[in-house]
C-alpha positions in Angstrom: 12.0 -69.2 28.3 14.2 -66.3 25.9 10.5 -64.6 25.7 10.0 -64.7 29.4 13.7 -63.7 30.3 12.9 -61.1 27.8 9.9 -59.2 29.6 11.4 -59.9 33.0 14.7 -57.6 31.9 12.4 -55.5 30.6 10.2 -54.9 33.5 13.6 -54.7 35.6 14.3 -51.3 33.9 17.0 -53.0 31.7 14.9 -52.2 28.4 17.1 -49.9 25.8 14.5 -49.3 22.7 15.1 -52.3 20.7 18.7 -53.2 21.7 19.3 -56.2 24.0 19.8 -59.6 24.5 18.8 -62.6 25.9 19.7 -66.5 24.4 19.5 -69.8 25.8 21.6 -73.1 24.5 20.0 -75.5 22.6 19.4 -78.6 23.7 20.6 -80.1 21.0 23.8 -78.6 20.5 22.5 -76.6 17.3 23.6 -72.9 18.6 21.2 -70.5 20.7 17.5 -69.6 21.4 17.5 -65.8 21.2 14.8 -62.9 20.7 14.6 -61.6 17.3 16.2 -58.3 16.3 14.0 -55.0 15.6 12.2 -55.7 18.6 11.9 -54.2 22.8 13.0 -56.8 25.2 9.1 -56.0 26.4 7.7 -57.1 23.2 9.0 -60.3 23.2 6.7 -63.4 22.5 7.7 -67.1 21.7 7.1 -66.0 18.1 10.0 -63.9 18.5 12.2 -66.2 18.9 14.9 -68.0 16.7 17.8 -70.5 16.7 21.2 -68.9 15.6 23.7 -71.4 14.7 27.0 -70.6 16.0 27.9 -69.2 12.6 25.0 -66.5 12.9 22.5 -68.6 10.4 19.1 -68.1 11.5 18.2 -72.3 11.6 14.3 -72.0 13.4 12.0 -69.3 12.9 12.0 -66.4 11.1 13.3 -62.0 11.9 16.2 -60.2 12.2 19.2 -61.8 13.7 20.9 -59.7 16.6 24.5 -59.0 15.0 26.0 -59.3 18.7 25.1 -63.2 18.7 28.7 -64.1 19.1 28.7 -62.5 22.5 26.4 -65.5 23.2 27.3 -68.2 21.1 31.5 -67.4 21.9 30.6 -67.7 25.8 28.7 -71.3 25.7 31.5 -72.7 23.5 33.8 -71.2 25.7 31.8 -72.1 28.6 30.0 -75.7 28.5 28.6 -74.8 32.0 26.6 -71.8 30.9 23.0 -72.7 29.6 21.6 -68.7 29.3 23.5 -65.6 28.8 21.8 -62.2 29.4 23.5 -58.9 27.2 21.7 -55.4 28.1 22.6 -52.1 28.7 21.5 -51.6 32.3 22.0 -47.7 33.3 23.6 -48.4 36.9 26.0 -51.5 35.5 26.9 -48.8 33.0 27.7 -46.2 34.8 29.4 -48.0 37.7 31.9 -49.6 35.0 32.5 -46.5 33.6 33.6 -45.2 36.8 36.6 -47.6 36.9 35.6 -48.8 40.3 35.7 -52.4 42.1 31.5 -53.5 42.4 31.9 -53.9 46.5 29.8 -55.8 48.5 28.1 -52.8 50.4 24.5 -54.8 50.3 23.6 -58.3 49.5 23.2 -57.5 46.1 27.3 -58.0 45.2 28.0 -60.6 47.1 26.0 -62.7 44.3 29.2 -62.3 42.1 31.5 -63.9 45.0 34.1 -64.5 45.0 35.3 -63.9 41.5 33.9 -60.6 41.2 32.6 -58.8 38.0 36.1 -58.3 35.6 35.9 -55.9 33.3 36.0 -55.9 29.3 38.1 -53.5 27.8 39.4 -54.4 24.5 36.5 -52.0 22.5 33.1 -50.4 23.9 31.6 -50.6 20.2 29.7 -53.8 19.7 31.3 -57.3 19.8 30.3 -58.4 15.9 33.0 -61.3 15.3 33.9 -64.5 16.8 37.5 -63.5 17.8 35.5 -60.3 19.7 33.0 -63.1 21.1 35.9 -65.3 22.1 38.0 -62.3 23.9 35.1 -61.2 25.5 34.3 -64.7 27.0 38.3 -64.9 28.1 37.5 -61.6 30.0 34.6 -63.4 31.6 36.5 -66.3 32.6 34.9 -68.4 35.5 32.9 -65.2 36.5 29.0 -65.1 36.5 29.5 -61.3 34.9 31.4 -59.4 32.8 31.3 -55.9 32.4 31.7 -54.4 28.7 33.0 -50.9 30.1 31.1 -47.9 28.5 28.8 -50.8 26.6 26.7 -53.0 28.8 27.1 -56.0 30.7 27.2 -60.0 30.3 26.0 -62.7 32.9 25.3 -66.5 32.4 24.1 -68.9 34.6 23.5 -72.8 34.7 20.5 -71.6 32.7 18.6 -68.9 31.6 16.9 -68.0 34.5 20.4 -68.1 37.0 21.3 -65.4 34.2 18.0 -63.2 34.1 18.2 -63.0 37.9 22.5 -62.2 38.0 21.5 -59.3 35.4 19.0 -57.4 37.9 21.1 -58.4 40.8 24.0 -56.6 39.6 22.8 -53.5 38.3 20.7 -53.6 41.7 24.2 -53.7 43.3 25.6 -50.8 41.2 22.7 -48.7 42.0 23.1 -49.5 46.1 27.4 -48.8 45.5 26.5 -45.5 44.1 23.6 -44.4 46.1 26.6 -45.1 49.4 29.2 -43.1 47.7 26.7 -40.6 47.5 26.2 -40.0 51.1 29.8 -39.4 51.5 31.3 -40.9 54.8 33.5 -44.0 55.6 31.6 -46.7 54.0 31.9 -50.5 54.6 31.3 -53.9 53.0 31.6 -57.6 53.8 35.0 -59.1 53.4 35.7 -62.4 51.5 34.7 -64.6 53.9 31.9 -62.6 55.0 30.5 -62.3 51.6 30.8 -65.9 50.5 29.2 -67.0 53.6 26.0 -64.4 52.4 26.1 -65.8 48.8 25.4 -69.1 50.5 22.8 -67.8 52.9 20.6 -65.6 50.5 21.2 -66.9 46.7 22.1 -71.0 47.7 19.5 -73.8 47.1 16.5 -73.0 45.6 16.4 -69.2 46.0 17.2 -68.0 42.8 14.8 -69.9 41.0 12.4 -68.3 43.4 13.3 -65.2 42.6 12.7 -66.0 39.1 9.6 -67.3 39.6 9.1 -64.1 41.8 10.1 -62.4 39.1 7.4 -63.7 36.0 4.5 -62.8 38.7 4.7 -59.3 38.6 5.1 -59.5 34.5 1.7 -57.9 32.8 0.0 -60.2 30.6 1.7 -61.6 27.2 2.2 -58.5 24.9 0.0 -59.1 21.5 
């Protein structure tokens, strides 16, 4: 699954050289599943794969250990819900953050994240290498399904790693709509509360988003060598 979340980020456009993350809890309470360091999310195979323990010991499989595990390893001890966390450095998340802006729910796309919202990390924009960092990044996150690491990246977790993949493209999907609007200038509008719970209901309830995963690993090329 962290090798398929992998190419599916990386065919989203959320690929950044050899930087980004994808993990998914273990079933046995050891740590996480994540893709090994050194390579693109694209060139992901089960191979490239290990176990971190919560510690950042590499317990299964071999490579370079990503030295932002905490991110992922702080939010599913701070989160016993979450089952996948998503880190990458999506260029529309990005820039939106940076703006200093509220994600609105112009399209479909933000209404996903009601109706918490995305809060935003701001404690550091350099890389979150501790525990404590881990463990004030998850406090940011809170009962959200996103975080934003302003001038960094972004974070999303779902019930599992595929609720996560999808949240990552939906969002920077939604960033990308909230600028393109602001661009045309005008009065713009968006859903209110109760408007925009009622659509997270109607489009991402039930079975959709696993559809959209599975939507998703169709249009991957085959497995990279």
């Amino acid at each position: 699954m962290v090798s398929l979340s992998s190419r599916v980020m990386a065919a989203a456009g959320s690929n950044d050289f050899i930087w980004g993350h994808v993990s998914a809890r273990d079933p046995e309470g050891r740590g996480v599943w994540m893709k090994q360091a050194s390579w693109g999310l694209e060139e992901i195979t089960p191979s490239r794969v290990h176990l971190v323990t919560p510690d950042g010991d590499v317990a299964a499989g071999g490579g370079q250990r990503h030295s932002e595990y905490p991110i992922h390893t702080e939010i599913m001890r701070a989160r016993p819900d979450v089952g996948g966390v998503v880190h990458v450095h999506s260029r529309y998340s990005v820039a939106l953050a940076a703006a200093d802006v509220d994600l609105l729910p112009v399209s479909h796309e933000a209404n996903y994240f009601a109706p918490i919202g995305v809060p935003r990390f701001t404690e550091t924009a350099d890389l979150i290498l501790t525990a404590e960092l881990g463990q004030h990044l998850a406090r940011a996150l809170g009962d959200a399904e996103a975080v934003f690491l302003v001038n960094h990246g972004v974070a999303t977790v779902g019930p599992d790693l595929q609720s996560a993949t999808v949240a990552a493209i939906v969002l920077d999907r939604a960033c990308r709509q909230q600028l393109l609007t602001r661009a045309y200038g005008g009065s713009p509008t968006w859903s209110d509360a109760d408007e925009s719970l009622a659509k997270r209901e109607h489009i991402y309830g039930g079975k959709a988003r696993h559809q959209v995963w599975d939507y998703l690993v169709r249009q991957l090329p085959s497995d990279p060598a």
